[in-house]
C-alpha positions in Angstrom: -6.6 16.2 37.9 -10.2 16.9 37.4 -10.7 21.1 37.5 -13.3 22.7 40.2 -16.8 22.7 38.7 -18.8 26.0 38.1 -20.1 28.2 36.0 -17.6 29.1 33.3 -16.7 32.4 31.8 -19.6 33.3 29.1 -16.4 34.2 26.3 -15.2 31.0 26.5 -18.6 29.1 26.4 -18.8 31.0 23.3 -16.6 29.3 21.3 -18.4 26.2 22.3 -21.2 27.0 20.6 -21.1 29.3 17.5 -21.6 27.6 14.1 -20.1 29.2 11.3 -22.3 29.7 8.3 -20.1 29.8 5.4 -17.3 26.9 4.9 -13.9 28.5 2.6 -13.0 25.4 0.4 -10.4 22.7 1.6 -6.9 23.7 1.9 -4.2 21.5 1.3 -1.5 20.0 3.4 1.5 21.9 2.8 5.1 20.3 2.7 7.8 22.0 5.4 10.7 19.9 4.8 10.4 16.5 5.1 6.8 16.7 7.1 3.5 17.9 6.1 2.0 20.7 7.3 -1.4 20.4 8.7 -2.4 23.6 10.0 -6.5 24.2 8.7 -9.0 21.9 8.9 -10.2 18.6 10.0 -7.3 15.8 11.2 -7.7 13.2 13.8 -4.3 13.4 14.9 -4.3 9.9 16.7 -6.0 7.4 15.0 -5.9 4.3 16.4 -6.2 0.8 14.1 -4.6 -2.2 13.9 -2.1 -3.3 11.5 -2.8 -6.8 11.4 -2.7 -8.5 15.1 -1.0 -4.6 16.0 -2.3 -2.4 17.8 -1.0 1.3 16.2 -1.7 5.3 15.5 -1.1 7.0 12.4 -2.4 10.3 11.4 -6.1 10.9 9.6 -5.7 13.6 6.9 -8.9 15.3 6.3 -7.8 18.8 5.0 -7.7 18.6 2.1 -10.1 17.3 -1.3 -10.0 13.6 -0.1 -8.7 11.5 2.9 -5.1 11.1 3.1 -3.1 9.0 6.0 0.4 9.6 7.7 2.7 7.7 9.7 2.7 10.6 12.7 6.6 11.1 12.7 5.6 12.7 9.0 3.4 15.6 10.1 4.0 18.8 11.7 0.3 19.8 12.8 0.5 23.9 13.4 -2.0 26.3 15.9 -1.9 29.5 14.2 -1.0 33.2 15.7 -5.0 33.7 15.0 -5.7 30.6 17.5 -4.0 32.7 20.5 -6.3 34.5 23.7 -6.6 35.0 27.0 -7.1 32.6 29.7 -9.5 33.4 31.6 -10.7 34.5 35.0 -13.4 33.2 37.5 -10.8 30.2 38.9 -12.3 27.1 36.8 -9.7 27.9 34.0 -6.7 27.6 36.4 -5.8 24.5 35.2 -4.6 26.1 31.9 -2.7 29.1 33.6 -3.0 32.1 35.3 -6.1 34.5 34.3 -5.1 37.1 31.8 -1.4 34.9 30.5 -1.9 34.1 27.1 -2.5 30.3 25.1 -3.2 29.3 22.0 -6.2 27.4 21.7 -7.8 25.0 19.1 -11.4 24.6 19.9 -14.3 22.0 20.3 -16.4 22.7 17.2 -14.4 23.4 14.0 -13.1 27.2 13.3 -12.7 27.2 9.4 -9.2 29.1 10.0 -7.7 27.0 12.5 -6.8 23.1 12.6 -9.4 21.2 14.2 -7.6 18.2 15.7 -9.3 15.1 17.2 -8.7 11.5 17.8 -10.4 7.9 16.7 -10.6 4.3 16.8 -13.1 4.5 14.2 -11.0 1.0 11.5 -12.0 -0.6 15.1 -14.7 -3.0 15.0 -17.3 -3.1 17.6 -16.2 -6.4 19.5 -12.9 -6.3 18.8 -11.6 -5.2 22.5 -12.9 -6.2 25.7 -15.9 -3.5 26.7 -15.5 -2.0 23.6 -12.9 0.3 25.0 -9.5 1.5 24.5 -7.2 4.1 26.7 -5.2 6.8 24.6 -2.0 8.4 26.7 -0.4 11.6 26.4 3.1 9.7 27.9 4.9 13.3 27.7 5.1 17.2 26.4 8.2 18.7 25.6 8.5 22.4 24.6 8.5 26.0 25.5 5.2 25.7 28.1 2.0 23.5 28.5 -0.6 21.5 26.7 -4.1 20.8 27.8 -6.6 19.0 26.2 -10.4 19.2 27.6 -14.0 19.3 26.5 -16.6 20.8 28.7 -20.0 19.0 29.6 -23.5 20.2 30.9 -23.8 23.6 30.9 -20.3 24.4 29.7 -19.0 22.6 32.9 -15.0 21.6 31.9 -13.9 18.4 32.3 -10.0 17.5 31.9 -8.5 15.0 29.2 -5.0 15.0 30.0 -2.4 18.3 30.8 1.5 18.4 31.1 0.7 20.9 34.4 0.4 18.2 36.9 2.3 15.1 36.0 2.5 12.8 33.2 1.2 10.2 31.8 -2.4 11.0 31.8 -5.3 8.4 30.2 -7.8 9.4 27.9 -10.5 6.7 27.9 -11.7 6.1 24.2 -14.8 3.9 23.5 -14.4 1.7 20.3 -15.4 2.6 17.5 -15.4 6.7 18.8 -14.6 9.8 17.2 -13.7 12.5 19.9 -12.9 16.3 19.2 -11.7 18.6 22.4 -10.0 21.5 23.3 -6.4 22.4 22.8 -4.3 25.0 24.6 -0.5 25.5 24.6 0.9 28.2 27.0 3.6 29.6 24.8 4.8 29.7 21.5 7.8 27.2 20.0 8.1 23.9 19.4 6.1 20.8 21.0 7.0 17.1 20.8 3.7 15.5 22.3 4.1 11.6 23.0 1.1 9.1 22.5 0.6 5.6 23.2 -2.7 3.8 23.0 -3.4 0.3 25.0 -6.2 -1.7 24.9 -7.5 -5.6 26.1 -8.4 -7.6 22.9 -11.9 -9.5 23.0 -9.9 -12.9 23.9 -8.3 -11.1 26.6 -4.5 -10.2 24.2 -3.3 -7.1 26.1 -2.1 -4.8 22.9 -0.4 -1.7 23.3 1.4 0.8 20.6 4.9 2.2 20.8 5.5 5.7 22.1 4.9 7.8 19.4 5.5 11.4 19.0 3.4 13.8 17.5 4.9 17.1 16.5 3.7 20.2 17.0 4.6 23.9 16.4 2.8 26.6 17.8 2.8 30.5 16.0 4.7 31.6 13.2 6.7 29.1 11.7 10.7 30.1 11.8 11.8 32.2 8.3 13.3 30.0 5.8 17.1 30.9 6.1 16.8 31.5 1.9 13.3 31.8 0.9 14.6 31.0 -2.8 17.7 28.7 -3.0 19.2 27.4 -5.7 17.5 23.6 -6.8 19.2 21.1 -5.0 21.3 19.3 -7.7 21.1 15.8 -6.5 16.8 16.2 -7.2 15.6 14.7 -10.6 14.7 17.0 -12.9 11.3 16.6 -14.3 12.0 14.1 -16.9 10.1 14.6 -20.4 9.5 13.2 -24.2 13.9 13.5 -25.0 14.6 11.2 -22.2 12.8 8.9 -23.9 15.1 8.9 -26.7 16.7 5.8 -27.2 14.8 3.3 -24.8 13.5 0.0 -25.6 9.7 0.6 -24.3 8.1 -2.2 -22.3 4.3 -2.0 -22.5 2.9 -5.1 -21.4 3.5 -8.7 -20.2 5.4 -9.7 -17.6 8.6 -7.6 -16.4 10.7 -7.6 -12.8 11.6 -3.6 -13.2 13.6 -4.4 -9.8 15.5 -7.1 -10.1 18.7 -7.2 -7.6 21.7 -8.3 -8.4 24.7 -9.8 -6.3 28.4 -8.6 -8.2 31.9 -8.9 -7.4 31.5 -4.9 -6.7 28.1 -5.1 -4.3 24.7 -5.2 -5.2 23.2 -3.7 -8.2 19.8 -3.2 -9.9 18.7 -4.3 -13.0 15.4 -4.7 -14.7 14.2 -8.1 -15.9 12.8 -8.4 -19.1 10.0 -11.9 -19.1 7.9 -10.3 -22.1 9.4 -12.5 -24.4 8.4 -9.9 -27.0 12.0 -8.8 -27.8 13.4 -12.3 -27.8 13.3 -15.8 -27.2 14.0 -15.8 -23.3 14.2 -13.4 -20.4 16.3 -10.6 -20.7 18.3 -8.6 -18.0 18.3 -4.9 -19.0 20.3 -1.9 -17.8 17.2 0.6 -16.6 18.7 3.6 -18.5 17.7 1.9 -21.8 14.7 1.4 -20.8 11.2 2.7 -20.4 8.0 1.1 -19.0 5.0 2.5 -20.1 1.5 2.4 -18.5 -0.7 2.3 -21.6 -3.6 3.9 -22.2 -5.4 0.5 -21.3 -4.1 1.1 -18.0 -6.4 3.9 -17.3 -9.5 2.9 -14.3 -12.1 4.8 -12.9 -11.7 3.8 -8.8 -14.4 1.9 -7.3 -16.0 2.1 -4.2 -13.2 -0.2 -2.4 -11.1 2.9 -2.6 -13.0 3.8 0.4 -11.3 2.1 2.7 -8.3 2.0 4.7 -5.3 1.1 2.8 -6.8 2.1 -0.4 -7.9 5.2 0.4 -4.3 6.4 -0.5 -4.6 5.6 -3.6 -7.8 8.4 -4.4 -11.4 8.8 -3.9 -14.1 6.6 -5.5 -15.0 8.0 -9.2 -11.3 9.5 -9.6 -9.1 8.2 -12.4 -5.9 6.6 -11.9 -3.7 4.4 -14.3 -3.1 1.1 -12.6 -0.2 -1.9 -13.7 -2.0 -4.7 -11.6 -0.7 -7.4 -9.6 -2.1 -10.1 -11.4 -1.4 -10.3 -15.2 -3.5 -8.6 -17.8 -3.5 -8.4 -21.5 -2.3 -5.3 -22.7 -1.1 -4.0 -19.4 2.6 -4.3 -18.2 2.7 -6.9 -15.1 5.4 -4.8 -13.0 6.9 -6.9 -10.3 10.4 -7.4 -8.5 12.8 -9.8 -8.0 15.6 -10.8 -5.8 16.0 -14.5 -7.3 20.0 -14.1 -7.9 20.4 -13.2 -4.4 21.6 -16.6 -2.5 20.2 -17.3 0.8 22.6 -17.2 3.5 25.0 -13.9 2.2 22.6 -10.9 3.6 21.9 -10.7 7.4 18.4 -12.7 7.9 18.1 -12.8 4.1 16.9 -9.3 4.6 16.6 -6.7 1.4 14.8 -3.5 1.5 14.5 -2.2 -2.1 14.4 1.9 -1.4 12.6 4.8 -3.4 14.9 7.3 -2.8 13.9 10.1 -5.4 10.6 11.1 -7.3 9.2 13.2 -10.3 6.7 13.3 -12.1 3.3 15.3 -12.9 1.9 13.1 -10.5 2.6 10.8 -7.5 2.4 7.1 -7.3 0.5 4.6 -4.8 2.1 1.5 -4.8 -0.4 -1.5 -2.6 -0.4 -5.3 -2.2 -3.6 -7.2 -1.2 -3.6 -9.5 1.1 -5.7 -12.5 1.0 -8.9 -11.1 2.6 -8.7 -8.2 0.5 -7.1 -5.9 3.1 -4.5 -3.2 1.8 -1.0 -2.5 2.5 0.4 0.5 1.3 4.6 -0.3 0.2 5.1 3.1 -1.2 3.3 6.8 -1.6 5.3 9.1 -2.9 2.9 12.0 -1.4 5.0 11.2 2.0 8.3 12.1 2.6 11.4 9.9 0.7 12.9 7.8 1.2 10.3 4.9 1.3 11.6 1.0 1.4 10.0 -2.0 -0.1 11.3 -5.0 2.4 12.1 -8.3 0.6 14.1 -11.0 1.1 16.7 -12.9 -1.1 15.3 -15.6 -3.2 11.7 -13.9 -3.7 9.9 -12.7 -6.7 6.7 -10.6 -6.3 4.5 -8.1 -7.4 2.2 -4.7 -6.2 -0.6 -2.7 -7.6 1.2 0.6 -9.3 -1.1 3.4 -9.1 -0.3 6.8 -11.2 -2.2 9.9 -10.3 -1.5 11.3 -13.7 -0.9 10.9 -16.9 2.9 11.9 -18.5 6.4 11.1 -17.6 8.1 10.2 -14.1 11.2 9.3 -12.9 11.8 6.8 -9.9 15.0 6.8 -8.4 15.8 3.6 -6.4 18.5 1.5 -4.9 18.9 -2.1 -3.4 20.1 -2.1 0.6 21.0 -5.0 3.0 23.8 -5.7 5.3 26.0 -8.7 4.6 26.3 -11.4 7.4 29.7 -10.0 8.6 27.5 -6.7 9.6 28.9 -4.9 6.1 26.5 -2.5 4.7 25.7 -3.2 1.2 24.0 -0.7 -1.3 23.5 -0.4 -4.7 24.1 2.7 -7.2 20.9 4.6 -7.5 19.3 3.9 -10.7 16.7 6.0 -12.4 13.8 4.4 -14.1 11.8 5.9 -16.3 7.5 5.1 -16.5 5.5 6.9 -19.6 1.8 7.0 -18.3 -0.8 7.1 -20.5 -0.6 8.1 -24.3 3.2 8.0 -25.3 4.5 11.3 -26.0 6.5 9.7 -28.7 3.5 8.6 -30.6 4.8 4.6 -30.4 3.2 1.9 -30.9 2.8 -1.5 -29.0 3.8 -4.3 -30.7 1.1 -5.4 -32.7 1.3 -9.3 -32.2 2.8 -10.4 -29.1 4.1 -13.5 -28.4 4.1 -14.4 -24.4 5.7 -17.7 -24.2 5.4 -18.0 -20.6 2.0 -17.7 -20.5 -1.3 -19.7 -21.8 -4.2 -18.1 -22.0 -7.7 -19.6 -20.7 -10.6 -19.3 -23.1 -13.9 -20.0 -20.7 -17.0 -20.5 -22.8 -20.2 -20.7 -20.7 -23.4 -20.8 -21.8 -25.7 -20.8 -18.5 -28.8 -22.4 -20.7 -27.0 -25.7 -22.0 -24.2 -25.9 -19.3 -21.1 -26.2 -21.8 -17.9 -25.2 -21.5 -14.8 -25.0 -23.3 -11.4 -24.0 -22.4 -9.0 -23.1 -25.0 -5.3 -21.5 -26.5 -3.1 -21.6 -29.3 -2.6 -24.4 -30.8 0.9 -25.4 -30.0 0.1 -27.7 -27.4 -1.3 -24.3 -25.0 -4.6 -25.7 -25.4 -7.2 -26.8 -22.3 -10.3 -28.6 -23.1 -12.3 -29.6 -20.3 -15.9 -31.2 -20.6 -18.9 -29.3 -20.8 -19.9 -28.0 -17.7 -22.5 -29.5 -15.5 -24.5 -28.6 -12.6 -23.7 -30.2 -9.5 -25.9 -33.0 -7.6 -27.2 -30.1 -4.9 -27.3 -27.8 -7.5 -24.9 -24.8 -6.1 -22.8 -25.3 -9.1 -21.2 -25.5 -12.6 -17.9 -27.4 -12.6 -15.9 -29.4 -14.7 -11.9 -30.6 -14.9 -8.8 -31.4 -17.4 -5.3 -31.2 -17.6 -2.8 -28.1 -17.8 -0.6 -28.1 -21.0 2.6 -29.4 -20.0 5.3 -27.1 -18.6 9.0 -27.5 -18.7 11.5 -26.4 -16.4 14.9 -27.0 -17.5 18.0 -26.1 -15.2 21.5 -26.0 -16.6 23.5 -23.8 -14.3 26.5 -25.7 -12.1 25.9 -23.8 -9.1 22.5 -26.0 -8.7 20.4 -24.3 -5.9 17.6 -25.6 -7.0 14.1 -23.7 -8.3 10.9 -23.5 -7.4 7.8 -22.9 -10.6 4.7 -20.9 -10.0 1.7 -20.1 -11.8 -1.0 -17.3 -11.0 -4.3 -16.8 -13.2 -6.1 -13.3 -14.1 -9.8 -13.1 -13.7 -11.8 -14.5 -16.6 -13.0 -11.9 -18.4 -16.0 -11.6 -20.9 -17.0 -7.5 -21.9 -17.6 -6.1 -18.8 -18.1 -9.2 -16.5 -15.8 -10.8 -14.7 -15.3 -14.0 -12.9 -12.1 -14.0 -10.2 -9.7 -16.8 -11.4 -9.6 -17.7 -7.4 -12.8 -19.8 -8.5 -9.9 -21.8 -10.8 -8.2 -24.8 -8.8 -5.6 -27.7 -9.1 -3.3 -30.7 -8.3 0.0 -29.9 -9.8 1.6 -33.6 -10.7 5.4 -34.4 -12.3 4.8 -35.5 -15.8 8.9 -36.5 -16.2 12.7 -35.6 -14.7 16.0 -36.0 -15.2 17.7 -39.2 -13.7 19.7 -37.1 -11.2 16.8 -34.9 -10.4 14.4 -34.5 -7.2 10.9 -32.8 -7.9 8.1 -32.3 -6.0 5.1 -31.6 -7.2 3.3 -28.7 -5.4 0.2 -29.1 -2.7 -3.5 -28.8 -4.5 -4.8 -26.0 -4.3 -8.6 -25.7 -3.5 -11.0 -22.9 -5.7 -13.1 -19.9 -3.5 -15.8 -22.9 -3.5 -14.6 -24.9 -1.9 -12.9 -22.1 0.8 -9.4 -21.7 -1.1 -7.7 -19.1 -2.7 -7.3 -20.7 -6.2 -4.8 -19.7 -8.6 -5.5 -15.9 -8.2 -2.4 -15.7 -6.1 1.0 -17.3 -7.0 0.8 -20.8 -6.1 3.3 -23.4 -6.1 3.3 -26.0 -9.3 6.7 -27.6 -8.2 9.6 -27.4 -6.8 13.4 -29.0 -7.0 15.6 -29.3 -3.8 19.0 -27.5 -3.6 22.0 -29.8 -5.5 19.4 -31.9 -6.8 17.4 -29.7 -9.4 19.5 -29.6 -12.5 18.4 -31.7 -15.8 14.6 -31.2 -17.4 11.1 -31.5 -16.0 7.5 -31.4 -17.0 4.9 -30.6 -15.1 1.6 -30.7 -15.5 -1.8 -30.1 -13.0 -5.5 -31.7 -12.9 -7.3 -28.0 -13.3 -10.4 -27.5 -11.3 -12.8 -24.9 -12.3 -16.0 -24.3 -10.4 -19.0 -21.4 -10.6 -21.6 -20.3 -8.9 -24.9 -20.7 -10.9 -25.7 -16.8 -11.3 -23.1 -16.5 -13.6 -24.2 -14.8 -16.8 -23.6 -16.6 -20.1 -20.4 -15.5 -22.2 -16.4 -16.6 -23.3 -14.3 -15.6 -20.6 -10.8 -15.2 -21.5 -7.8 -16.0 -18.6 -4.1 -15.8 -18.8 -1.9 -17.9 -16.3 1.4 -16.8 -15.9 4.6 -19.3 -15.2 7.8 -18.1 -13.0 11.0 -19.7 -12.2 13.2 -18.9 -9.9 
């Protein structure tokens, strides 16, 4: 495969090395259809990562004002009329084509006009794969005429990557981490499906591999739209504004499922699940067209230097605002989650339900991330890709994501609730439109001024690092902790002291009896502008009482970031009650746990722990 080596044709070695001087500003993916367009500027076109213990590729966006990423079947990457020329003579360019036919070529060093595509296992850690290397394989090329890839080395000698001319597949050797740039010639204009796969050796000898995965290409003018100005489609949203708010009971903070499935005599059907407790004594199911959520001004963060990274780096750049509903409860934020709890297990195929975004408006698009529990990202939904976009979930589960707004104003989120029944029916709900207000209300409402959450209790941590004490507190009806003052450890590593959760009751009155399980999760203790992660906060849930007829178990302990556990940060299990065994009442209660590091600085933090049942 490797070409004949000689001196190459000065032209050519020209656009090896010219540096521009002046750099136009970064231009923008476009939108063609259902794909983005990517046709100037920088894109690694096959990054490879891994998605957990998977090896896979996804697209790198660089072109435009910050990093973007794209699953590849997304993208249509574009070489311009301007990239086309003339192969040429002299015999050590024959394996593009015959001297003088033409090709459009993407080159080595970055034309500001052009797309300069590369590849990468840059998220790779060094040590991660045997040797530290990785092979990348162009599988297959379909389309009007050839691709080769190639770089040239000493003296402008070329050396071949991979070319649909003699056979496929060819194998790129990548080292890990890399970042690679080459040439790129197609032989005539059209359409170009180009198919990668990457494989690699893990460290502990795993063989890994990626699914074929094809890159699309188009090369020249893209086709004339058929009507360069149609009418709007009518099933698109319009952009909704202040008089759709008209009406709507507005949900500004506390704790609400906005998707919360439902199983009807008529098929499934979405709802939106009202735990504030603010408009009444209990949870309240809610049609979403008299609603609103609204992510208040409080909302509003300035994105750290996490947002970095992989994962996160969908959401914005470091330094850019965004307004952010968290996963983990806050006080004066809305705690947007989802639920499938009146879903029985056993009536969809594997309990499987994918909750769909299926249309979008707004003045701005939404990230929505969870966090897994070594702070890695996993992007459920960005609405700057192509819709629809699914959320999977499973009957029986409650749960919640990070909701990140790029801008402030009014959107509309169109989803619906799919799954196929055991007998292989396909089961969908209506779409249902649900309105967010981010930022200041348009309206000019106002929160409620004293709200009540009565599935909550708040943690009140006073430390003072000079005399050691500390004092957890609520309200006073019975949602108060005190535990002891504080005191330093024997080895002196830390503060830590224990008490007793206020008790909790579950009580279950439905016939059907499937039994329940209750969780709590804690918010970071908060004092001004410091913080302590309530993953430091740990316990040994215990079953204060139950009905005769009842069986409960108590959930495991749960061990603080100490002592290596994950706390209560994340939802963790305070009891549970077995299927046809769970109606009557219990109280539950849990030894709390609470230990620091001594560099904490002195202050009243301020926690809320949030209860669930389903």
């Amino acid at each position: 495969m490797a070409p004949a080596r000689s001196r190459p044709r000065p032209a050519l070695l020209a656009a090896v090395l010219l540096l521009p001087l002046a750099w136009p500003s970064p231009v923008a993916a476009e939108p063609v259809g259902d794909r983005t367009l990517l046709s100037v500027g920088h894109t690694d076109a096959m990054q490879v990562y891994m998605d957990g213990d998977r090896l896979d590729l996804r697209v790198k966006d660089d072109t435009g004002a910050s990093t973007r990423y794209h699953d590849p079947a997304d993208v249509l990457f574009q070489v311009l009329p301007e990239a086309e020329t003339a192969i040429p003579g002299g015999g050590i360019w024959d394996f593009i084509g015959d001297a003088g036919d033409p090709m459009w070529m993407l080159p080595l060093t970055q034309d500001p006009n052009l797309l300069w595509p590369g590849w990468s296992t840059e998220p790779i850690a060094k040590g991660q794969f045997k040797n530290d290397k990785i092979s990348l394989n162009l599988v297959d090329v379909s389309g009007p005429g050839d691709a080769v890839l190639w770089t040239v080395r000493n003296f402008g000698e070329p050396t071949l990557f991979a070319s649909s001319r003699d056979g496929l597949p060819d194998a790129i050797p990548v080292g890990v981490p890399a970042h690679v740039h080459a040439f790129w010639a197609f032989t005539a204009e059209g359409a170009y499906t180009l198919t990668w796969q990457a494989t690699g050796t893990l460290a502990d000898g795993t063989a890994v591999t990626t699914e074929e995965v094809e890159y699309h290409w188009h090369v020249g003018e893209l086709p004339a739209d058929p009507d360069p100005d149609p009418d709007p489609d009518p099933t698109d949203p319009d952009l909704p504004d202040e008089s759709d708010l008209e009406g709507r009971l507005v949900l500004d903070e506390g704790h609400v499922d906005v998707l919360s499935v439902d199983d009807t005599e008529n098929g499934l059907d979405l709802r939106a699940k009202d735990g504030t407790r603010l408009h009444g004594p209990a949870d309240v199911y809610r049609d979403p067209d008299d609603v609103a959520f609204h992510a208040a001004p409080e909302s509003e963060i300035v994105l750290g230097d996490q947002f970095a990274n992989p994962g996160y780096d969908q959401v914005g750049a470091p330094g850019e605002t965004r307004w952010h509903l968290p996963d983990t409860q806050k006080d004066g934020v809305l705690f947007a989650g989802w639920d499938t709890a009146e879903i029985p297990t056993g009536v969809l195929a594997d309990d499987a339900v994918d909750l769909t975004l299926t249309g979008f408006s707004g003045p701005g698009e939404l990230v929505m991330l969870t966090v897994d529990d070594f702070g890695d990202a996993s992007v459920k939904v960005d609405t700057a890709d192509a819709l629809p976009q699914s959320i999977a979930t499973s009957a029986r589960t409650h749960a919640h994501a990070n909701w990140f707004f790029s801008e402030p104003g009014v959107y509309r989120l169109t989803w619906q609730a799919r799954a196929e029944a055991t007998d292989g029916t396909t089961l969908s709900s209506p779409p249902r439109d649900y309105l967010f207000v981010v930022g200041e209300r348009p309206d000019g409402g106002d929160p409620d001024p004293d709200p009540v959450l009565e599935n909550t209790q708040t943690i009140t941590a006073e430390l003072d690092t000079d005399t050691g004490g500390l004092v957890l507190s609520v309200d006073p009806a019975d949602r108060t902790v005190t535990l002891p003052a504080m005191t330093l450890s024997p080895d002196a590593t830390r503060w830590s002291t224990a008490g007793d959760l206020r008790p909790v009751t579950v009580t279950d009155t439905r016939s059907a009896d499937p039994g329940w399980n209750a969780t709590a999760q804690v918010s970071a203790f908060v004092s001004g502008e410091d913080q302590l992660p309530g993953s430091h906060l740990g316990w040994l849930p215990t079953l204060t009482s139950k009905g005769a007829e009842q069986t409960v178990n108590p959930g495991p302990a749960v061990e603080g970031l100490l002592d290596g556990g994950p706390g209560l940060a994340t939802s963790q299990l305070l009891a549970s009650a077995a299927s046809g065994a769970g109606t009557g009442t219990a109280v539950l209660q849990a030894d709390l746990f609470l230990d620091l590091p001594t560099d904490v600085e002195s202050g009243t933090y301020t926690a809320l722990v949030t209860f669930t049942a389903i």
